[in-house]
N, C-alpha and C positions, 0 to 999 in steps of 0.2 A: 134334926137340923135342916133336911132339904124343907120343911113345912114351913118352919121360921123364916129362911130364905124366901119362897116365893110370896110369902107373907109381906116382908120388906119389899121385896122389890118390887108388888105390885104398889104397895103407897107409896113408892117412890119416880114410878111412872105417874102414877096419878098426880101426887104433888105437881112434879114436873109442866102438867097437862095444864093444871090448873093457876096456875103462878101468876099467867098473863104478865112474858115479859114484853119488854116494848122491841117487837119484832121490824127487821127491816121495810117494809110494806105497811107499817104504821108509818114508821116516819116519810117513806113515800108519800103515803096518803097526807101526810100535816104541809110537805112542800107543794103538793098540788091545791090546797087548800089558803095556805099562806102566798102563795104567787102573785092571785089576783088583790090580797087585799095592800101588798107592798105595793104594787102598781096602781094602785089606786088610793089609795090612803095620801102621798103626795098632791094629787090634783084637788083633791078636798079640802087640805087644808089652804093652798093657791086662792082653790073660790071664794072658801068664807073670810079670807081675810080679803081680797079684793070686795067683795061683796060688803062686809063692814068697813071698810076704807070711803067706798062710794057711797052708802048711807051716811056715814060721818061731814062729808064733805058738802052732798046736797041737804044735811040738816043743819049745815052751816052757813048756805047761802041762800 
């Protein structure tokens, strides 16, 4: 019985090990990542519609 056990419990550390669940320091990592593009994704879109507004206007006059 103790063979079976440590049997089990070694693939069930290992299972565990290998799972890859989504740890708190991943999702850390996605807001440091996600930060710059929320702050920045707004002014992009600002430009290019200014930018096509003013193409529009000077290809109208």
């Amino acid at each position: 019985m103790r063979k079976w056990w440590r049997k089990k419990k070694g693939q069930m550390r290992k299972s565990k090990k290998d799972k890859g669940d989504y740890t708190f320091w991943d999702g850390v990592l996605d807001v440091l990542l996600w930060v710059p593009e929320l702050i920045l994704l707004p002014l992009r879109v600002i430009f290019w519609l200014l930018r096509g507004i003013s193409r529009n206007i000077v290809d109208f006059f």
